[in-house]
FIMI-114527 format. One record per residue: residue in three letters; residue number from 1; x, y, z of N, C-alpha, C in turn. Coordinates in pm, 1 decimal. Layout:
<sites>
+---------+------+----------+----------+----------+----------+----------+----------+----------+----------+----------+
| koldren | dodo |      n.x |      n.y |      n.z |     ca.x |     ca.y |     ca.z |      c.x |      c.y |      c.z |
+---------+------+----------+----------+----------+----------+----------+----------+----------+----------+----------+
|     ALA |  NUM |        X |        Y |        Z |        X |        Y |        Z |        X |        Y |        Z |
...
+---------+------+----------+----------+----------+----------+----------+----------+----------+----------+----------+
</sites>
This chain:
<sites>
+---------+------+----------+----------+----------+----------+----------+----------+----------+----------+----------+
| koldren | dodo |      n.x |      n.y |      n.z |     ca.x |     ca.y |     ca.z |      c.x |      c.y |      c.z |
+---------+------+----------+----------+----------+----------+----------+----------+----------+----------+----------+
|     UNK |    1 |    443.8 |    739.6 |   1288.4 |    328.7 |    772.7 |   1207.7 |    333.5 |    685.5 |   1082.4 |
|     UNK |    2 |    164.2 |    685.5 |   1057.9 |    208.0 |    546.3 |    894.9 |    242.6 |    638.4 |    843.9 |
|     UNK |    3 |    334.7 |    546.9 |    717.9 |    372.8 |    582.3 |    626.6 |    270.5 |    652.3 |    447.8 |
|     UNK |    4 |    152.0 |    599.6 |    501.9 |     49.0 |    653.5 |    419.8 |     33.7 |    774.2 |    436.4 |
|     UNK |    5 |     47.9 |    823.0 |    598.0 |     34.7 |    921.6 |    625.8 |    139.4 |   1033.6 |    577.9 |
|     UNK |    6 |    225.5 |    969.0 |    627.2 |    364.7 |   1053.5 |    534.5 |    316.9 |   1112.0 |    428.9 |
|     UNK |    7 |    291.1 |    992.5 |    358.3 |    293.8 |   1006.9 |    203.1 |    220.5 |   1168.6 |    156.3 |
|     UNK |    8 |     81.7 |   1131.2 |    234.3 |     20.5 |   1275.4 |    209.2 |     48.0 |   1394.5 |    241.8 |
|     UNK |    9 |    127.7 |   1424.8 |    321.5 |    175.0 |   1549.0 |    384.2 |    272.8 |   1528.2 |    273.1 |
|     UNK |   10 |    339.2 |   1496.9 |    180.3 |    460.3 |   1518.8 |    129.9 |    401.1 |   1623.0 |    -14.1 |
|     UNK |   11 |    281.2 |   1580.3 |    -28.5 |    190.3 |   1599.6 |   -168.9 |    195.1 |   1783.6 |   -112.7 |
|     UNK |   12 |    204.7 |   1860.3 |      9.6 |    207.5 |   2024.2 |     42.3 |    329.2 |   2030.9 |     48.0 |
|     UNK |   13 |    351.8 |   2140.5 |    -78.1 |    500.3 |   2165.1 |    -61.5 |    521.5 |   2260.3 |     19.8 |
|     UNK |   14 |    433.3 |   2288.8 |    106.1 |    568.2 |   2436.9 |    208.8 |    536.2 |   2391.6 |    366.4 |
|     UNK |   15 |    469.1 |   2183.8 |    367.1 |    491.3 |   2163.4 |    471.9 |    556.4 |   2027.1 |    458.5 |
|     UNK |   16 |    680.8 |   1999.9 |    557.8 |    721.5 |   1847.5 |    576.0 |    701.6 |   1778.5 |    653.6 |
|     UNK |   17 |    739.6 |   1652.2 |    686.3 |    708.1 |   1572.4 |    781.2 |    886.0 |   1556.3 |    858.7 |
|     UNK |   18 |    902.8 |   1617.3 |    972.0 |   1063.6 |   1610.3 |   1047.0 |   1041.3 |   1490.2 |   1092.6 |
|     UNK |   19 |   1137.6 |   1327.8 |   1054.3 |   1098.7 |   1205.7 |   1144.2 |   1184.5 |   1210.9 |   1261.2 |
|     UNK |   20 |   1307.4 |   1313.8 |   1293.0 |   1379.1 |   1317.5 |   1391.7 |   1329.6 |   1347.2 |   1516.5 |
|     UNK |   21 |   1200.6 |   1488.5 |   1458.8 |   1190.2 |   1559.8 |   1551.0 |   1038.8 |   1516.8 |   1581.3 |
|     UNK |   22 |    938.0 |   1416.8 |   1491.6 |    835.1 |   1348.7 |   1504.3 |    742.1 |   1483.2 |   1476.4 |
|     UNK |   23 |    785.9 |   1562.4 |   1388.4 |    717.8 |   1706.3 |   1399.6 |    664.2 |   1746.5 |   1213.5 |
|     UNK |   24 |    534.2 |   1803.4 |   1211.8 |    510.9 |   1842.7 |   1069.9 |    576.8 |   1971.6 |   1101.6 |
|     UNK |   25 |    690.9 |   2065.5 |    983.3 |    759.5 |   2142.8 |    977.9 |    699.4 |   2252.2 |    866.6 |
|     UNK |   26 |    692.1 |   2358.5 |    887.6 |    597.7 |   2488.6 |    817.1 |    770.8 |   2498.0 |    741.4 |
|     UNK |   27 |    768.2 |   2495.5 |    639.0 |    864.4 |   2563.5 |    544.6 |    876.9 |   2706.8 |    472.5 |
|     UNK |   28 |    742.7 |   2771.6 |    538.7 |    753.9 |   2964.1 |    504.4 |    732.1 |   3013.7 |    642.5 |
|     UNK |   29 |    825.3 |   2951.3 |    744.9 |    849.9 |   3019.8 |    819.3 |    860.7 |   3184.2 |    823.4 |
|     UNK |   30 |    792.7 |   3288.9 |    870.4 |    834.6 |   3432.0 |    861.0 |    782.4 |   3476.4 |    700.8 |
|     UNK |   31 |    726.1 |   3405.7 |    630.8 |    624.5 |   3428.0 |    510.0 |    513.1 |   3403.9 |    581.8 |
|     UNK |   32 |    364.3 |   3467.0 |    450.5 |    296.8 |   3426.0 |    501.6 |    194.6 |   3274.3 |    430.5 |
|     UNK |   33 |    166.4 |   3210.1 |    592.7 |    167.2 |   3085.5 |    576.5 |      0.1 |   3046.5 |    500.3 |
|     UNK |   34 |     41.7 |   2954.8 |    451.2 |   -134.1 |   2890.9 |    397.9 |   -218.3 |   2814.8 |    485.6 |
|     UNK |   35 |   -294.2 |   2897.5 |    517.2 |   -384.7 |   2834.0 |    646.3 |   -456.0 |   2735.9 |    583.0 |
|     UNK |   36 |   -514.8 |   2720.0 |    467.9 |   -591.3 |   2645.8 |    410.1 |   -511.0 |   2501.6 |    409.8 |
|     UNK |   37 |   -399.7 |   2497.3 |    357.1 |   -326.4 |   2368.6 |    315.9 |   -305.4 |   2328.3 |    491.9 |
|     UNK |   38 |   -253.5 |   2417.1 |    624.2 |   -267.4 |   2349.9 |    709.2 |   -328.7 |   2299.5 |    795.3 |
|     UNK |   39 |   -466.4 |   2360.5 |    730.1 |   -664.4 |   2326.3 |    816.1 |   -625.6 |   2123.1 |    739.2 |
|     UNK |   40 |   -576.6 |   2151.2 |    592.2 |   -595.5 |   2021.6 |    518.8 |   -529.8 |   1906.3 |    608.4 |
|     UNK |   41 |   -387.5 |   1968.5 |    695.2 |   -330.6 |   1861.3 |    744.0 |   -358.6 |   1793.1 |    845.4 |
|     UNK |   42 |   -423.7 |   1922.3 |    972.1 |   -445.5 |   1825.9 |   1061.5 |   -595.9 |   1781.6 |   1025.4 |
|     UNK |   43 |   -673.3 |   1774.8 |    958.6 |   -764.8 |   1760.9 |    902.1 |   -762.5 |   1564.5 |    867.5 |
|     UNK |   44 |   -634.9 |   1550.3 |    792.6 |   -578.3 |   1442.0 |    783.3 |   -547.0 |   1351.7 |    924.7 |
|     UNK |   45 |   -463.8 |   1411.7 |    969.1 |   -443.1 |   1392.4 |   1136.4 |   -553.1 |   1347.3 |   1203.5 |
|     UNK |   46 |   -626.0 |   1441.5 |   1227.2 |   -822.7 |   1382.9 |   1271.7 |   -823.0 |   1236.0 |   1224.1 |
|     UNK |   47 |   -858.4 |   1256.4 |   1110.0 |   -893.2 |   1108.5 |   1007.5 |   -860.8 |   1012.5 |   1082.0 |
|     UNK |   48 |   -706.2 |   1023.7 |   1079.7 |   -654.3 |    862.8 |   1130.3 |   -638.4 |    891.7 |   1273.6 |
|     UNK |   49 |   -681.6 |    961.8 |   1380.3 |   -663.8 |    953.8 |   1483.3 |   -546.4 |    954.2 |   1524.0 |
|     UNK |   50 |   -453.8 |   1106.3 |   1471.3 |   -350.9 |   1090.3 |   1535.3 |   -340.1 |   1212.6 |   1591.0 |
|     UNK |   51 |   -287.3 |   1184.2 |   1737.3 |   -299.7 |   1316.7 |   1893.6 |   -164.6 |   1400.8 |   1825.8 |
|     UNK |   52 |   -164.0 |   1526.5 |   1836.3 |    -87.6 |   1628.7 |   1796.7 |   -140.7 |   1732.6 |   1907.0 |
|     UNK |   53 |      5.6 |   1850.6 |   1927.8 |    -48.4 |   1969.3 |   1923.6 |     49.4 |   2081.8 |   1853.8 |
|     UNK |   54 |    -12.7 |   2183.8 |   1834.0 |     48.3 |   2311.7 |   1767.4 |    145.8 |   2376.9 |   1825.3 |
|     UNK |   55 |    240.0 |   2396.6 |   1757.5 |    377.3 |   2454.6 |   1793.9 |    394.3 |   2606.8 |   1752.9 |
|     UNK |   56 |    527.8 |   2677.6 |   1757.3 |    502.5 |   2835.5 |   1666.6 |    516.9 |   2795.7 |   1531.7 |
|     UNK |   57 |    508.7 |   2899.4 |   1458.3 |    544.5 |   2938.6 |   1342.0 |    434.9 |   2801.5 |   1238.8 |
|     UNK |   58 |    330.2 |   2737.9 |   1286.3 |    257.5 |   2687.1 |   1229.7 |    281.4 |   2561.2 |   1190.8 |
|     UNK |   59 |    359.6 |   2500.1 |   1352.0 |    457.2 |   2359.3 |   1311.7 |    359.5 |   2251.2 |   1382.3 |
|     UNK |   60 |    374.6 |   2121.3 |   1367.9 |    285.3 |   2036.1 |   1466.9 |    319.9 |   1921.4 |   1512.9 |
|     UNK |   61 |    343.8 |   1944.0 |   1615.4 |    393.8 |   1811.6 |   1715.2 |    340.5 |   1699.5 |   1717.6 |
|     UNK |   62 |    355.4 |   1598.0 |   1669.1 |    307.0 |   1507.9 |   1673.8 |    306.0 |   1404.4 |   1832.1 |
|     UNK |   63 |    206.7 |   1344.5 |   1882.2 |    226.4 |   1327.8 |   2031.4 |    185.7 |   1170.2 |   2030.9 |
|     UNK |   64 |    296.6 |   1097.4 |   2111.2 |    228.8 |    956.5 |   2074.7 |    190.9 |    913.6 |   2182.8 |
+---------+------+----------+----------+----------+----------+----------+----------+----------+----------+----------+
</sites>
């Protein structure tokens, strides 16, 4: 994934970008999560045309 892209997911703090696992990572796991900030991400995702799908706990696979 670009690195622009990175960049912006880094700007939500209770979501990361895992480069091991090629996965955006929900960091309030078992809290409750901000749907709004993660409508924002794949929202982002759309933009640049990048294929994902949804995992539990509000995580997102990135699919290449």
């Amino acid at each position: 994934m670009a690195q622009e892209i990175i960049e912006q997911i880094k700007l939500f703090e209770n979501f990361r970008y895992d480069m091991t696992r090629n996965r955006i990572v929900n960091l309030k796991v078992g809290e409750e999560t901000d749907i709004f900030t993660f409508r924002k991400i794949f929202s982002i995702l759309n933009k640049h045309r990048i294929y994902y799908t949804f995992e539990n706990n509000f995580e997102i696979q990135i699919v290449e």
